[in-house]
N, C-alpha and C positions, 0 to 999 in steps of 0.2 A: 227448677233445675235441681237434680239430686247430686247436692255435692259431695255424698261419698266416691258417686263416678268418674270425678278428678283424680281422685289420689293416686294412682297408676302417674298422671301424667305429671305428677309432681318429684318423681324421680330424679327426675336430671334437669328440669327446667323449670320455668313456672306456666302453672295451668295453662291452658288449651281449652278454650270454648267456641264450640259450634254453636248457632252459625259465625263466621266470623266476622267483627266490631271492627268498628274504626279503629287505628293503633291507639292513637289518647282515649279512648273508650275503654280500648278492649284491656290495657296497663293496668286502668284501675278497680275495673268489675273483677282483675284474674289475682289484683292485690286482694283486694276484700275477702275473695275466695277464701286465699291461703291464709288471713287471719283468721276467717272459720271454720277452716279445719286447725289453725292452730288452737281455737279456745276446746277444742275437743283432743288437743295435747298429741295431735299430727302435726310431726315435719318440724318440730318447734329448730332443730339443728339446721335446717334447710332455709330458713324464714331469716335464721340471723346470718347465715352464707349471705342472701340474695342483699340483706341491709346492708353488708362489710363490704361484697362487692360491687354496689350497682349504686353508690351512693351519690349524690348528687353534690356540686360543686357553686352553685348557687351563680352561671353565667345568666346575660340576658339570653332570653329568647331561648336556651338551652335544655330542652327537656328529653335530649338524645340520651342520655344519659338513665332518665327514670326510667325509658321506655326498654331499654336495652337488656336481655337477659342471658345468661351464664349458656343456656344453648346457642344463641347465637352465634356467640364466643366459641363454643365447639365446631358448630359447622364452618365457622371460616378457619379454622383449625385442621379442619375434616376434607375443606376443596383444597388446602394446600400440601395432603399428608405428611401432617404435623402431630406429632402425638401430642393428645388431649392433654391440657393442663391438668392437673392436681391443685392448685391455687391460682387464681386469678384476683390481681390485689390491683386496686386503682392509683393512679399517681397521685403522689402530693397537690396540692393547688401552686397554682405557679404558674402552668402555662399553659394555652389557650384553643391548645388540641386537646379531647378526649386520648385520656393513655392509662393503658393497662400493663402492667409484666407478668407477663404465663412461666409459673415457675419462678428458676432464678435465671434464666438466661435468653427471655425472647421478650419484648416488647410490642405488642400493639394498638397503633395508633390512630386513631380516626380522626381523617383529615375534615370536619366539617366545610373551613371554610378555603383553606391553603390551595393550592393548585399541587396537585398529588402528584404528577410527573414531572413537574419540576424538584419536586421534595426527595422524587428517586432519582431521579436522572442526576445531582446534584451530589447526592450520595455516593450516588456509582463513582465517578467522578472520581469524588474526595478518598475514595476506599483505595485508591492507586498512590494516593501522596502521603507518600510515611510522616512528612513531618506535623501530618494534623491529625491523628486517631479522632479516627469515626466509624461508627459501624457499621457492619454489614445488611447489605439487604438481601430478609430472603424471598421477600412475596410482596405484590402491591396488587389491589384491584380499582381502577378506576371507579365504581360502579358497584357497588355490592347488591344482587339482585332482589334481595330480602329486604335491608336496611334502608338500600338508597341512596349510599355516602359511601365514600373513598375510602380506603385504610391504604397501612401496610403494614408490614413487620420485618422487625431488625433486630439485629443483635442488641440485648438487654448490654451498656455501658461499663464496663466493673468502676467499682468506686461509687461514689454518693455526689446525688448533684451538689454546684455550690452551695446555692443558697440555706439549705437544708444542713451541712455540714459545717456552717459557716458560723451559726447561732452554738454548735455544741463544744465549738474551740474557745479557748483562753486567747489572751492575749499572744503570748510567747508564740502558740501554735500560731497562728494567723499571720504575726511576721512569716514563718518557716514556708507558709501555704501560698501566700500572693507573692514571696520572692519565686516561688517555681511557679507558681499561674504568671507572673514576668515573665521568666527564662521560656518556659515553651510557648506563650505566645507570642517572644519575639525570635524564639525559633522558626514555626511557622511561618512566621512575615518574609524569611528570609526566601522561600519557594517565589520564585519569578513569574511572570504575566509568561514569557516564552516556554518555563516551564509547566505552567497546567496548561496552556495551547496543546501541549506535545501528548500529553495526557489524554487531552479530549478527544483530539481528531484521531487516536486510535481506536478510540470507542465509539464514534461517529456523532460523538457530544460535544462540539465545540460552539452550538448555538446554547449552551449552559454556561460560558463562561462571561461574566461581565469584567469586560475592561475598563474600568470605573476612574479608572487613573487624573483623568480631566472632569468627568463630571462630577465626580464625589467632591471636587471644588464648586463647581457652578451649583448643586446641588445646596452648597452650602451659604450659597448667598440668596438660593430662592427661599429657601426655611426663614432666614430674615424679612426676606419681603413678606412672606406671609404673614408672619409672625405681625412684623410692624403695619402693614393693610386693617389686624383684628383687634387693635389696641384701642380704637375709638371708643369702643362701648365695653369696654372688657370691665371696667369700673361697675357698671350697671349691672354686667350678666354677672359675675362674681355677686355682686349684693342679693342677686334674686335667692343665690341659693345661702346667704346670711354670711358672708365670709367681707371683712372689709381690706380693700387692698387697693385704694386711690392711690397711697403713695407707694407702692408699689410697683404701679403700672405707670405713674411717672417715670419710676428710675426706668424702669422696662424701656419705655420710650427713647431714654436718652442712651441706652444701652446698646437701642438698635439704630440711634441713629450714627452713635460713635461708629460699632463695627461694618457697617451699610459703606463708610469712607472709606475704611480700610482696605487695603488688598488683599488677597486672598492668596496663602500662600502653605504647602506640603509640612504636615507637624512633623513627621518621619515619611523615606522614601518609600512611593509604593510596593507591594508586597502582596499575599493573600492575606487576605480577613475571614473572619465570622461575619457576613452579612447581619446577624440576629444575635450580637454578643451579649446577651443578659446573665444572670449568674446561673437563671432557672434552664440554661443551655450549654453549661459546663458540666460534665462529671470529673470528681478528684477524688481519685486512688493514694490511700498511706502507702506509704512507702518504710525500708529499713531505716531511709534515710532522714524521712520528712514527707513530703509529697510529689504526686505527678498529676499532669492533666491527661486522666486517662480517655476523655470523650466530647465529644463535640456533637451536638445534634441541632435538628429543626435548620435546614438550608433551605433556599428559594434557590440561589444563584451560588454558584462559584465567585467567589469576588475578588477583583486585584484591586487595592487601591491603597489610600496615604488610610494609617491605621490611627486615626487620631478619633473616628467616632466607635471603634470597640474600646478603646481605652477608657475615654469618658461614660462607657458603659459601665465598666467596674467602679472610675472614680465616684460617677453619684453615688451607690451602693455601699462602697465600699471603703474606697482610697484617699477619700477625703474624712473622713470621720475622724482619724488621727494622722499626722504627721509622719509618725515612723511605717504604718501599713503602706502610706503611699512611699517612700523611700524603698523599702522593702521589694516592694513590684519594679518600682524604676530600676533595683539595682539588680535585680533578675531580668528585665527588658537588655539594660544595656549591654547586657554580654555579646547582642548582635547589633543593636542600636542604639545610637547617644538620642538621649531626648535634646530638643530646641535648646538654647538658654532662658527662655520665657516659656515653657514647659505648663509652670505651675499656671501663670497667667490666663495662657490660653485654655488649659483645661476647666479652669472657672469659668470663664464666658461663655466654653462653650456647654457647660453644665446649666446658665443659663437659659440658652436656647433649646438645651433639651426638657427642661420641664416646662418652659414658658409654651412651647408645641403639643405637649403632652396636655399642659391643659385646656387650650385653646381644643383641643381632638376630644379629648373628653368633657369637655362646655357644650361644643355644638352636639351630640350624643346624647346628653344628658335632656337639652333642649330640645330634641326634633323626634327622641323617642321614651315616651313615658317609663317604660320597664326600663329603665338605665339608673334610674334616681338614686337606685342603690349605689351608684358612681360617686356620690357626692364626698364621700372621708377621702375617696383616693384626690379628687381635684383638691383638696382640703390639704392633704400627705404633701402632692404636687408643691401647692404655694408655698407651704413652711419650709420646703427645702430650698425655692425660688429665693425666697425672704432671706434664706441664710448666705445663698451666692451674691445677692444683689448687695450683701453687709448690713440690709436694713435690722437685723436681728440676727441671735443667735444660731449659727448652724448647729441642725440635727445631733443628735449624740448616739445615732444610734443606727443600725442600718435598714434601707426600707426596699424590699425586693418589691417583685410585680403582686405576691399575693398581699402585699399593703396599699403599694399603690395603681397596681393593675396593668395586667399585662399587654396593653399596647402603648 
């Protein structure tokens, strides 16, 4: 093959070879290329473009990402007449869609695994409720006939996700940040099940809205029985991967047999939620004043229900690390809603059940599919935080998003 005959086609994309290769074939004969025309000191600016943009994120099984090149990115560009990026920059790690932002103002996102018209439809939706900013959709394709996978694109969020923004605040900032991450998500809450009904059925989207109001209870007590069903050998499968946590899964046990009695009953009244409240799913805009939540992304569902598992999403994360940060959110929540009196309580147990689930999902993963093993710090991440709810040891001092401990 005379590889001077490429260089034309290394303009705008990466090479092109006739005949054409299998995609994971063809990736990496069309890399080798462009490292051979780079040692002959072509394209060296193009070569470090394709590294900056197309860089890989170290998921299992995820090699959509190597395979993916800057024209493709153009021509879904090109079916939606969208003027061509000038930058195309990859997203942080964090979360578990492929995301790109073209420019400074469009986002897109390849749904790998998500069900993509639910993720629009859910959107549209949310794009009519003032009290939640979310962005715009301006293009989705179920099917991309080149790629093979779903996308869509939306309005790029102003502001910086949380977690991202989260690490580069002081103390002081961070009170100022989660009393207004409080206030507007207990603004939000305040939009009624009768209100997004009203929303939907004018959009003809009202099989998007979940009325979660009763099951997000029942729900809550199947998590326990599972939980407590996988406890039998949880001793054993912990030790394969060298982690000791007997007395652990003792308390575990007595943990779920305590709240398995209990009744189950509303932390705050139902309201809308963030289905998928992680921090990696917030954006936050400065403000003159301090801050706002200026964004909201990654929906399945429109959700009404009791908002006590978005909260507990912050508290792992975030609200429990110190004292005053959880005060701070409470005292921005209660401007529309009084927490329980046993508030703090319940938010522990149910922090709990959120990693004790977490790692039981990421145990049987790790066991059933060999490329996951790279899992093992996050199930690792998981129990030290478990150990610090259940009082066995010291809590955490520090905070640990999905790129620590993994984003399901």
């Amino acid at each position: 093959m005379d590889i001077s005959s490429l260089i034309p086609a290394t303009q705008r994309s990466l090479v092109r070879i006739q005949p054409p290769l299998p995609r994971k074939l063809r990736g990496t004969v069309e890399r080798l290329c462009l490292l051979l025309l780079h040692r002959h000191g072509i394209i060296w600016e193009q070569l470090q473009q394709e590294d900056r943009t197309m860089e890989g994120i170290g998921r299992p099984g995820d090699d959509f990402r190597q395979q993916l090149s800057r024209s493709d990115i153009e021509q879904i560009c090109k079916r939606h007449d969208l003027v061509e990026p000038r930058e195309i920059t990859p997203e942080e790690r964090g979360n578990e869609k492929v995301i790109y932002y073209l420019d400074d103002h469009l986002l897109l996102a390849f749904c790998l695994s998500d069900d993509i018209r639910a993720n629009t439809e859910a959107l549209t939706v949310l794009e009519e409720v003032e009290a939640m900013p979310t962005p715009q959709v301006i293009a989705w394709l179920e099917d991309d006939p080149h790629l093979r996978v779903p996308y869509m694109i939306v309005e790029k969020c102003p502001g910086t996700r949380l977690d991202l923004l989260w690490e580069k605040l002081g103390h002081e900032q961070r009170l100022q940040l989660l009393e207004a991450l409080g206030n507007d998500m207990g603004y939000y809450h305040t939009v009624s099940l009768s209100d997004v009904k009203k929303v939907a059925d004018k959009l003809s989207l009202s099989h998007r809205v979940d009325d979660a109001v009763e099951t997000s209870l029942q729900m809550g007590k199947m998590r326990l029985q599972r939980i407590t069903e996988n406890l039998e050998h949880l001793t054993v499968r912990l030790g394969r991967l060298g982690l000791k946590a007997s007395s652990t899964v003792k308390m575990l046990k007595a943990h779920c047999s305590q709240r398995l009695s209990q009744p189950v009953t509303h932390f705050i009244e139902p309201g809308l939620i963030h289905d998928d409240a992680w921090a990696e799913h917030f954006f936050i805009e400065r403000t003159q004043d301090g801050f706002r939540l200026s964004g909201c992304i990654d929906f399945e569902e429109v959700r009404v229900a009791d908002s006590l598992s978005e909260i507990v999403a912050q508290y792992v994360s975030m609200l429990a690390l110190n004292h005053d940060y959880y005060d701070a959110f409470k005292r921005g929540y209660q401007r529309f809603f009084a927490f329980p009196p046993d508030a703090d309580e319940r938010l522990r147990l149910a922090a709990i059940d959120n990693d004790a689930e977490a790692i039981l999902f990421l145990l049987h993963s790790v066991e059933t599919r060999p490329e996951w093993s790279f899992a093992t710090p996050w199930v690792r991440g998981h129990l030290r935080r478990l150990q610090g709810w259940l009082g066995e040891s010291q809590k955490i001092d520090r905070a640990m998003f999905r790129k620590d401990i993994g984003p399901w």
